[in-house]
N, C-alpha and C positions, 0 to 999 in steps of 0.2 A: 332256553331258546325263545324268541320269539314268534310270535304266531299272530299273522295281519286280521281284521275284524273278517274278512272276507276272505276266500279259497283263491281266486282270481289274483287278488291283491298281494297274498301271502305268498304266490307259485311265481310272483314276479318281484317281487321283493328280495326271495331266494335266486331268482336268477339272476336279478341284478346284484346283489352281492360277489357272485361267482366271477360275474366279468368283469365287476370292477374293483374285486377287493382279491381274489382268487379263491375263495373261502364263502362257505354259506353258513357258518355257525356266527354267532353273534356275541361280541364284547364290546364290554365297555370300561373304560379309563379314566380316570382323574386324577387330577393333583392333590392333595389335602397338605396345607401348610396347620402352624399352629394357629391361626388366626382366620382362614381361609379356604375353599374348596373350588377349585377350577375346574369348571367343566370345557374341555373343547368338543364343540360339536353335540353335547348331549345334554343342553343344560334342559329340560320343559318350559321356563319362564311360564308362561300363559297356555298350558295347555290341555286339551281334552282328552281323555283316555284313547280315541279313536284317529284325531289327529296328525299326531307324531311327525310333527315339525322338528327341523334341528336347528338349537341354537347353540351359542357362544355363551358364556357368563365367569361369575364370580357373584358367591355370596360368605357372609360370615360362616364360618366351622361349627355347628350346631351340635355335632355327634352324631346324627342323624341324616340319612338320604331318603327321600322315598322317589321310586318310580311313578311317572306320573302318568305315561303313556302304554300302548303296547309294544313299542321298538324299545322301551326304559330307557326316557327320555327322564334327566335325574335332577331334584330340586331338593332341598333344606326344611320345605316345610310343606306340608299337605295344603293341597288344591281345593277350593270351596266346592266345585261342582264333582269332583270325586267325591270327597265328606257326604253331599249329597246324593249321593248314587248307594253303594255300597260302601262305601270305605275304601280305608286299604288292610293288607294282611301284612302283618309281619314274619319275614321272611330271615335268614341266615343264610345269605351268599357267600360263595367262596371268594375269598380275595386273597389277592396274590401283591407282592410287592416289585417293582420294577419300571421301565420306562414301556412307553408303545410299541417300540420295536420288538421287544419281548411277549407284549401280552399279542402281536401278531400271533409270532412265533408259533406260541399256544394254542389260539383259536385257530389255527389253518391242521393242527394235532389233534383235532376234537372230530 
């Protein structure tokens, strides 16, 4: 789950999930070709832990995603100013295979 830098932030973020997703649990989705990895909506491009902006993208298939943000906002390759903070941790998320309408499905069951 995600959790915003801030209580305020975090208690409105959940709310606005509610009303405009029907659901306050958080997923996230991509494509992965053999060549490729398409983020809609979740790419980081440029982004600071605290941030979490949402972009559009496509980068080469590295094997590797990391989260860049606290919404996991998701990029191909680690961020200089995270490097410089703490790092990141490696993690084992569950993933599921299917289209969006599925991995709805799911988050709105959770």
């Amino acid at each position: 789950d995600e959790i915003a830098p801030t209580k305020l932030w975090d208690e409105w973020y959940r709310a606005y999930r509610i009303w405009s997703l029907g659901r306050s649990s958080d997923i996230e989705s991509i494509e992965i070709t053999e060549a490729e990895v398409i983020y809609p909506w979740n790419y980081s491009f440029l982004n600071f832990y605290e941030s979490s902006i949402h972009y559009s993208g496509r980068q080469n298939w590295t094997g590797l995603l990391y989260s860049s943000t606290w919404n996991h906002m998701l990029n191909n390759k680690p961020q200089v100013p995270i490097l410089l903070r703490d790092g990141y941790r490696r993690m084992e998320p569950e993933i599921y295979y299917g289209d969006r309408d599925a991995a709805e499905e799911y988050a709105r069951g959770l």
